[in-house]
DRENDO-1510 file (C-alpha; in Angstrom, 1 decimal, always signed):
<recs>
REC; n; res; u; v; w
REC; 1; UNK; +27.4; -5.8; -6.9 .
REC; 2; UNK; +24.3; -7.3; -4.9 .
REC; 3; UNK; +21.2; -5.1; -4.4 .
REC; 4; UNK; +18.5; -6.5; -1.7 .
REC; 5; UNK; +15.1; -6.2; -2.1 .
REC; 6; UNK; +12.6; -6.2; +0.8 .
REC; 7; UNK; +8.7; -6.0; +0.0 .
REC; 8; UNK; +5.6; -5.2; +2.1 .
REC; 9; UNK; +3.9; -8.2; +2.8 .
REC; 10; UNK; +0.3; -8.8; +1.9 .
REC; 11; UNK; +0.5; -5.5; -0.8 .
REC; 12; UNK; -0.9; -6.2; -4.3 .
REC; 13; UNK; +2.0; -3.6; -5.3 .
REC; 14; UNK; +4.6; -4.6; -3.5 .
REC; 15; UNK; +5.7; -8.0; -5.2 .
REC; 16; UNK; +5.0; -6.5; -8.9 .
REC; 17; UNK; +7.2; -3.5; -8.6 .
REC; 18; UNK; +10.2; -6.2; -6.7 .
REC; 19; UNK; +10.0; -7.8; -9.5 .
REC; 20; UNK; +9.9; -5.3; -11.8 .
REC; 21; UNK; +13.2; -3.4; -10.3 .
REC; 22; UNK; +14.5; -7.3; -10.5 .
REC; 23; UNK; +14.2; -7.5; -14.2 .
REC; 24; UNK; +16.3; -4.1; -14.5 .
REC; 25; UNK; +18.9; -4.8; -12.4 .
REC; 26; UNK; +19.3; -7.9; -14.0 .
REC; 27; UNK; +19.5; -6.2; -17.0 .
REC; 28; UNK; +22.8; -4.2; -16.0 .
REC; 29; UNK; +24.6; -6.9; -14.2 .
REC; 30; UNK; +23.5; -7.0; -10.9 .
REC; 31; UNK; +22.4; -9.6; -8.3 .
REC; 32; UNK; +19.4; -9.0; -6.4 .
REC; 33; UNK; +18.7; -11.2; -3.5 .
REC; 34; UNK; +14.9; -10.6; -1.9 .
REC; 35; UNK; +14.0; -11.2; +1.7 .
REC; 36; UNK; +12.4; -14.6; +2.2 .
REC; 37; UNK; +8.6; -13.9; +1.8 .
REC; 38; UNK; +9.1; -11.9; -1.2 .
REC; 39; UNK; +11.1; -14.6; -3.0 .
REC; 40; UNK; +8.5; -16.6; -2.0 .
REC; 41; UNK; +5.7; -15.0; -3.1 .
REC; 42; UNK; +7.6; -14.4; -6.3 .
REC; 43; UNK; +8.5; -18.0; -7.0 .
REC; 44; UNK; +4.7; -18.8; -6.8 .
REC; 45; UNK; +2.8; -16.2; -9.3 .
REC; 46; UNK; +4.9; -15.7; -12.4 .
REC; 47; UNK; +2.5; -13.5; -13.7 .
REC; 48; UNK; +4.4; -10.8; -11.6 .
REC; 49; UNK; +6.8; -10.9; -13.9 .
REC; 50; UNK; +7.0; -9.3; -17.3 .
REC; 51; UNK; +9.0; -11.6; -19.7 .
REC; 52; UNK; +9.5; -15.6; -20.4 .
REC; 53; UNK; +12.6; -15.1; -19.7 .
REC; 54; UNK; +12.8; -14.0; -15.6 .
REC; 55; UNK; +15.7; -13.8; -13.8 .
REC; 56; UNK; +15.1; -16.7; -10.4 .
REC; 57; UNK; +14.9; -14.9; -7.1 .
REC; 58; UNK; +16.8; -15.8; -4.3 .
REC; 59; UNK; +15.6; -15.3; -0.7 .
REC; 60; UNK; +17.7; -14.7; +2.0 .
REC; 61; UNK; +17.1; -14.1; +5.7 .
REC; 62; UNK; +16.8; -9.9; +6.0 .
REC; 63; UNK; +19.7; -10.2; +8.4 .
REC; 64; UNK; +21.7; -11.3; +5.9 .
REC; 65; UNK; +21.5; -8.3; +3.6 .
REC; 66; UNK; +25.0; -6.5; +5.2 .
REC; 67; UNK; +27.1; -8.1; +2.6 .
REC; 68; UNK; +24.5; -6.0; +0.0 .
REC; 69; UNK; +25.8; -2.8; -1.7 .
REC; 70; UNK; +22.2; -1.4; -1.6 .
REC; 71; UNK; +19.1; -2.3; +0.4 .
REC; 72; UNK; +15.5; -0.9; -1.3 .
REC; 73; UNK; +12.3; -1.4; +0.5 .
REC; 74; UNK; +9.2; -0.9; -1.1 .
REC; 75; UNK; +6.3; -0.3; +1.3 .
REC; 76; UNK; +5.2; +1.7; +4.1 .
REC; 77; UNK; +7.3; +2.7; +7.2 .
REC; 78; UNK; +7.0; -0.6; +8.7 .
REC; 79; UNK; +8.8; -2.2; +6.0 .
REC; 80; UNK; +11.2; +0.2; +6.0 .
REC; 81; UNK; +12.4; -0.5; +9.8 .
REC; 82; UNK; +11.9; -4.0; +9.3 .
REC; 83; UNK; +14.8; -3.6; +6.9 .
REC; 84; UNK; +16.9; -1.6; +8.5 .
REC; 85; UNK; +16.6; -4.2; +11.4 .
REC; 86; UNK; +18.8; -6.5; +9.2 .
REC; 87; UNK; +20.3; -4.4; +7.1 .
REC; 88; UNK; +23.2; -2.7; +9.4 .
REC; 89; UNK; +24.9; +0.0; +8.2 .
REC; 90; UNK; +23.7; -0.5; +4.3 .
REC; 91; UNK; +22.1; +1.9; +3.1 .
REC; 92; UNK; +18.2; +1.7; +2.3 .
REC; 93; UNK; +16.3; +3.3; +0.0 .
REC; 94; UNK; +12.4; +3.4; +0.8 .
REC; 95; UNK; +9.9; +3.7; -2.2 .
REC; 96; UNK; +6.3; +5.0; -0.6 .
REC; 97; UNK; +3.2; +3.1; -1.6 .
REC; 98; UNK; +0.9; +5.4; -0.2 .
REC; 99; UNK; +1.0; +5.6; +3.4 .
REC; 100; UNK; +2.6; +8.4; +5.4 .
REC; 101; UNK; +6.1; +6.9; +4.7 .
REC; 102; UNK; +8.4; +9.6; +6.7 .
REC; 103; UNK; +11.3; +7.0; +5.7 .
REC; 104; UNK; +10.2; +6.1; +2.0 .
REC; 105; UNK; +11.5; +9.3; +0.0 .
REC; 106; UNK; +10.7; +7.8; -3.6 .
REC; 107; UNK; +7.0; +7.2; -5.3 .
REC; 108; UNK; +6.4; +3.7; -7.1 .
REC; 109; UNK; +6.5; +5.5; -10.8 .
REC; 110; UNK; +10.1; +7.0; -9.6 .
REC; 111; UNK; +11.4; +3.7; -8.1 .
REC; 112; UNK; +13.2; +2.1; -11.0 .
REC; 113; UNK; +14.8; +5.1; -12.4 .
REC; 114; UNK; +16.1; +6.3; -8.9 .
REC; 115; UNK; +17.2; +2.9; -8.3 .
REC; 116; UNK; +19.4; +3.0; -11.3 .
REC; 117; UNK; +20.2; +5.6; -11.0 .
REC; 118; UNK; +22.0; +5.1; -7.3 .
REC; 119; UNK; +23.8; +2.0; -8.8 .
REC; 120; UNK; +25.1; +4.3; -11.6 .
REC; 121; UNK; +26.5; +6.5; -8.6 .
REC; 122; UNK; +27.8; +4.1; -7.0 .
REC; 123; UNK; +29.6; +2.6; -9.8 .
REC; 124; UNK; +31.1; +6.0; -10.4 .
REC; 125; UNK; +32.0; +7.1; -7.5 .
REC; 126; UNK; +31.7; +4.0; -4.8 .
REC; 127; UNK; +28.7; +5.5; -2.6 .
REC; 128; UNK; +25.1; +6.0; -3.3 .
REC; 129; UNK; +23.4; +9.4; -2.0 .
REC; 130; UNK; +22.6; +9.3; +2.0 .
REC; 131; UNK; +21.7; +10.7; +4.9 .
REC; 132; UNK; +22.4; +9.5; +8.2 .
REC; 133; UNK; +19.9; +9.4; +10.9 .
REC; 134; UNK; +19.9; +8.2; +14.7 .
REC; 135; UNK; +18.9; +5.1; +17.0 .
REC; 136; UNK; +18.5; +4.6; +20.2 .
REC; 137; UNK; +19.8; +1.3; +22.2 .
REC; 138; UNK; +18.0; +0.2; +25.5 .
REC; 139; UNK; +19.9; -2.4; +27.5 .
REC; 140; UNK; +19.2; -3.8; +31.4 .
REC; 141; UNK; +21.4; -5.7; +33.8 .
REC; 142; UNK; +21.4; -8.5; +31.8 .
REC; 143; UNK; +19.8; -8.3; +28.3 .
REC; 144; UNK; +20.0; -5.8; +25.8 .
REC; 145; UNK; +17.2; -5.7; +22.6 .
REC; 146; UNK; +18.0; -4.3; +18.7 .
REC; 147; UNK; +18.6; -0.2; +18.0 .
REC; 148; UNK; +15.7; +1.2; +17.4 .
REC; 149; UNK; +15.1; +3.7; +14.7 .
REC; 150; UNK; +11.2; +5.2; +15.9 .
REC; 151; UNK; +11.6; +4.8; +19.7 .
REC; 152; UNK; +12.0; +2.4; +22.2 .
REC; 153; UNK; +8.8; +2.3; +25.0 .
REC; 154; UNK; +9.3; +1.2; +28.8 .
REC; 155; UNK; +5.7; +0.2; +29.7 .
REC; 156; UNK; +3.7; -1.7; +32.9 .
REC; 157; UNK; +2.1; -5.4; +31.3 .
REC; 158; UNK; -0.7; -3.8; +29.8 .
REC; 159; UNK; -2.3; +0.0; +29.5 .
REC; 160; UNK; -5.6; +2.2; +30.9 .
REC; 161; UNK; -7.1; +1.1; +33.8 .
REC; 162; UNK; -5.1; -1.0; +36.8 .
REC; 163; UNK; -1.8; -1.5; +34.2 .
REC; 164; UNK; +0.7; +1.0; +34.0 .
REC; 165; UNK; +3.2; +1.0; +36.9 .
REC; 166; UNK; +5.5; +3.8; +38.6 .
REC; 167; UNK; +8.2; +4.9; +36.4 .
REC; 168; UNK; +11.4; +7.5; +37.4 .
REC; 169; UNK; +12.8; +9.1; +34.5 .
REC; 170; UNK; +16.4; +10.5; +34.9 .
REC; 171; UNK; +18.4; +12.5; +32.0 .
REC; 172; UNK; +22.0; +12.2; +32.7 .
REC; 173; UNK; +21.6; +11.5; +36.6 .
REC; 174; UNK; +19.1; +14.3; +36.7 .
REC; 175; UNK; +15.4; +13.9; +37.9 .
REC; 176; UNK; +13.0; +14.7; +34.9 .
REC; 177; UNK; +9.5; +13.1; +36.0 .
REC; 178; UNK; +8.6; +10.5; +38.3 .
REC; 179; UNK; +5.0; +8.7; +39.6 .
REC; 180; UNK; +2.4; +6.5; +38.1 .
REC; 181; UNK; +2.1; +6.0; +34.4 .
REC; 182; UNK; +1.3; +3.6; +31.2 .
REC; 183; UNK; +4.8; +3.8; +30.4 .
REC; 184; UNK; +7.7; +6.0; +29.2 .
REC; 185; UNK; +8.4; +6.8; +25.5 .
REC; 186; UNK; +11.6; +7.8; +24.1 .
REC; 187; UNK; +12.3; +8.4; +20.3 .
REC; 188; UNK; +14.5; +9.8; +17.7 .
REC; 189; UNK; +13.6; +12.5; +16.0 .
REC; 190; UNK; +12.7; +10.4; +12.7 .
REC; 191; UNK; +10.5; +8.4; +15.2 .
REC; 192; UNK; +8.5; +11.8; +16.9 .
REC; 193; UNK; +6.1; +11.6; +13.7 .
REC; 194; UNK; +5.2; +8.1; +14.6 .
REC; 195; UNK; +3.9; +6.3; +17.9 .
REC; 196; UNK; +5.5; +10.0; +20.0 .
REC; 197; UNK; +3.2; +11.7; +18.1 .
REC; 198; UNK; -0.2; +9.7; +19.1 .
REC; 199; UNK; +1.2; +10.3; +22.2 .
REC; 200; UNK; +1.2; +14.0; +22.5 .
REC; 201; UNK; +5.0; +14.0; +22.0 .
REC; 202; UNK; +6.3; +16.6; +20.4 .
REC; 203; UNK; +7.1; +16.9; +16.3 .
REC; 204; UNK; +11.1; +17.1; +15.8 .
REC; 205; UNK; +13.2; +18.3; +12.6 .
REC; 206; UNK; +15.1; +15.4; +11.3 .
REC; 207; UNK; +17.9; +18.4; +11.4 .
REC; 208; UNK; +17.7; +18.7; +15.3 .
REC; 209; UNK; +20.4; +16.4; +17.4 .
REC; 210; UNK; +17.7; +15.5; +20.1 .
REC; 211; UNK; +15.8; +12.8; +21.9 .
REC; 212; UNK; +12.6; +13.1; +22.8 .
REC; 213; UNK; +11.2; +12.0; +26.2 .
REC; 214; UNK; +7.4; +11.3; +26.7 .
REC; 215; UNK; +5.1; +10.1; +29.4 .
REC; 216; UNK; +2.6; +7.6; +28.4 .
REC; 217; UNK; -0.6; +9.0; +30.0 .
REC; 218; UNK; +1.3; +9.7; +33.5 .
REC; 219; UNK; -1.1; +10.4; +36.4 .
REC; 220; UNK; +0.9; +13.8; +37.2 .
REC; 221; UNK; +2.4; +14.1; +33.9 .
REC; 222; UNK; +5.1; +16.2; +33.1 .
REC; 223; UNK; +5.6; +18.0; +29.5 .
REC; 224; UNK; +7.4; +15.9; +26.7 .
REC; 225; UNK; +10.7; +16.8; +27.0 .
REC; 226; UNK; +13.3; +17.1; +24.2 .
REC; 227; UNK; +17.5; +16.7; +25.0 .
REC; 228; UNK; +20.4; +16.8; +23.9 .
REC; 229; UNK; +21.4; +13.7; +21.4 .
REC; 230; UNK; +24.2; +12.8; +23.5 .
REC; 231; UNK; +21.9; +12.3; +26.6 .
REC; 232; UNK; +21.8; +9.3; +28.7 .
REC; 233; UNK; +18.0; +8.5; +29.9 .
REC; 234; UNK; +17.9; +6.1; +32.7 .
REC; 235; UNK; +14.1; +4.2; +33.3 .
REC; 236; UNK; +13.7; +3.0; +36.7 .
REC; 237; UNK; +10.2; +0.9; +36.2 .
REC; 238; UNK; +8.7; -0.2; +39.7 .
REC; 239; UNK; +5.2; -1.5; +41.3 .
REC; 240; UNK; +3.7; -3.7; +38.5 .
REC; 241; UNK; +3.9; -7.3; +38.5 .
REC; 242; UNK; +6.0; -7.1; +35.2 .
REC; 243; UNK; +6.3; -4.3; +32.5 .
REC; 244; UNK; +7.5; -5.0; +28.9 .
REC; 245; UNK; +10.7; -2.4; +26.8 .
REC; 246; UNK; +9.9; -2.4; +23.2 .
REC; 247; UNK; +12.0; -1.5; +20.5 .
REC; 248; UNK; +10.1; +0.1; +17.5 .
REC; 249; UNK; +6.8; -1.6; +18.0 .
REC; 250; UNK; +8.3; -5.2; +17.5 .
REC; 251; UNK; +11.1; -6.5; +19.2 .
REC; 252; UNK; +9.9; -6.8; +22.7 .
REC; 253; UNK; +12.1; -7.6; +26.0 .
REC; 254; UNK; +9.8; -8.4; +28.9 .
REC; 255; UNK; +11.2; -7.2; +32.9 .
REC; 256; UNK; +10.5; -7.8; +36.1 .
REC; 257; UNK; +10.1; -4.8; +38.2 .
REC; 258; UNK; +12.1; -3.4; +40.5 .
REC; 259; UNK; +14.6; -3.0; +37.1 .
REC; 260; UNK; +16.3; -0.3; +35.4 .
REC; 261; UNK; +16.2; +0.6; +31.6 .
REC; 262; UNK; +19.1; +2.5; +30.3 .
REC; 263; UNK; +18.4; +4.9; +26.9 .
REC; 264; UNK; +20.9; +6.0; +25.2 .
REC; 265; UNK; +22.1; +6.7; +20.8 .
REC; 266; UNK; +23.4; +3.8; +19.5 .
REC; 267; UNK; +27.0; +3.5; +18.1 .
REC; 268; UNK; +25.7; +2.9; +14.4 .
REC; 269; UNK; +23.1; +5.0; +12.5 .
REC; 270; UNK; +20.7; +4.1; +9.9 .
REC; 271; UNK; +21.6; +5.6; +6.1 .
REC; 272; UNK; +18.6; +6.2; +4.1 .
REC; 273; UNK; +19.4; +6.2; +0.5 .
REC; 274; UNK; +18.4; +7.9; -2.7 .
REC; 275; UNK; +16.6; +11.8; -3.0 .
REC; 276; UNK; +16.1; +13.8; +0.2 .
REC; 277; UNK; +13.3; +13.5; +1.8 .
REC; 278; UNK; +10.5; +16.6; +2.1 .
REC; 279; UNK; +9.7; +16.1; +6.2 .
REC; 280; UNK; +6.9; +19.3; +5.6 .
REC; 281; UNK; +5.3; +17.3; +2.6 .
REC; 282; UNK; +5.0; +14.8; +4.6 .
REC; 283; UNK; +3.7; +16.4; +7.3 .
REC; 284; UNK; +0.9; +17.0; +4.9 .
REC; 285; UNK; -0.2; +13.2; +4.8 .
REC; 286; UNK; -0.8; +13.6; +8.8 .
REC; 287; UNK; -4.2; +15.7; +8.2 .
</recs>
């Protein structure tokens, strides 16, 4: 059994607790690969770890990480989609360091014993705990960017004042919004709690099967607008001198208007492993 390990970079916690959950996994038989700048990191300080007698990490492109049983991320939310971006259909288990962490369910004290305590599960009965949430795939005529699990954003080549450009929003051939805006934001419902919500989008139940559509400071703006899961939201992005789809803050696909964006769910979900997580608790870290 191989477990992957993915660490936030730059966090004085992060690295200590990967190698931490290392040590105990090693402990019970299993190989643990960590993603390249965690091994790294590692490989340098051996103060992180806590006996003589360390177990040497291997570090492996995040992409890679399919061919794992488990995938834990130890972080913020950031870290957590980073992950998922390689990880596939493997299931990931997020441990919260602190920040609002809508994906990371476990706290750093909990980590190791609820990591164990999945691999005991899934020696036992061949799955670990999960639940199974959404994302969203944006494609053009001729290119086509990763699933995104937040939201993907169709946008002019920059914001505010002279950026933006005219957007038409369809939902399943049917006219929603259309005129002069910074861009168009659609989002899952795990995603409404992030960059939706600093955009006066709307707050969605992980429970509900819905996209969320939101205008992007539109001149003659329209409500957000929540749909069915199955919807198919069609972008038509015109006068700028380019615009820019982005797929959960990071992967980034630059256009040149007139062009079409197509929005729809993507064929495979994300599975978050491990405890449930409380979406009103942490709704509570949003104050």
């Amino acid at each position: 059994m191989k477990v992957g390990i993915v660490a936030q970079r730059s966090n004085h916690r992060a690295v200590p607790l990967a190698a931490q959950l290392h040590e105990r996994l090693h402990e019970v038989g299993v190989t643990v690969v960590f993603d390249e700048t965690t091994a790294a990191a590692l490989a340098e300080d051996e103060s992180q770890w806590s006996s003589g007698d360390r177990p040497t990490p291997t570090g492996v492109p995040v992409d890679t990480m399919t061919d794992c049983a488990l995938v834990v991320s130890i972080g913020g939310d950031g870290t957590f989609l980073y992950a998922a971006r390689g990880a596939g259909s493997t299931p990931i288990l997020g441990v919260n360091l602190g920040e609002v962490g809508f994906l990371n369910a476990v706290a750093p004290d909990e980590a190791v014993g609820t990591v164990l305590s999945e691999i005991e599960l899934l020696r036992e009965t061949g799955s670990v705990r999960t639940q199974t949430v959404p994302r969203l795939q944006a494609q053009g005529a001729d290119w086509t960017i990763p699933p995104a699990l937040n939201e993907v954003v169709a946008q002019g080549g920059q914001r505010g004042h002279g950026g933006g450009a005219g957007f038409e929003v369809r939902v399943d051939g049917s006219l929603y919004t259309s005129g002069h805006a910074d861009g168009v934001l659609i989002a899952t419902p795990t995603g409404s709690t992030a960059y939706n919500l600093s955009e006066d989008g709307p707050l969605v139940h992980p429970s509900v099967d819905g996209i969320v559509v939101t205008e992007m400071a539109g001149e003659a703006a329209m409500p957000p607008l929540v749909v069915d899961g199955d919807s198919e939201i069609t972008i038509r992005i015109e006068d700028a001198p380019e615009s820019v789809v982005v797929s959960d803050g990071r992967i980034r696909e630059t256009v040149m208007p007139p062009a079409q964006v197509d929005v729809s769910r993507a064929d495979k979900p994300v599975k978050i492993a491990g405890p449930q997580r409380d979406f009103f608790a942490a709704l509570g870290k949003l104050e």
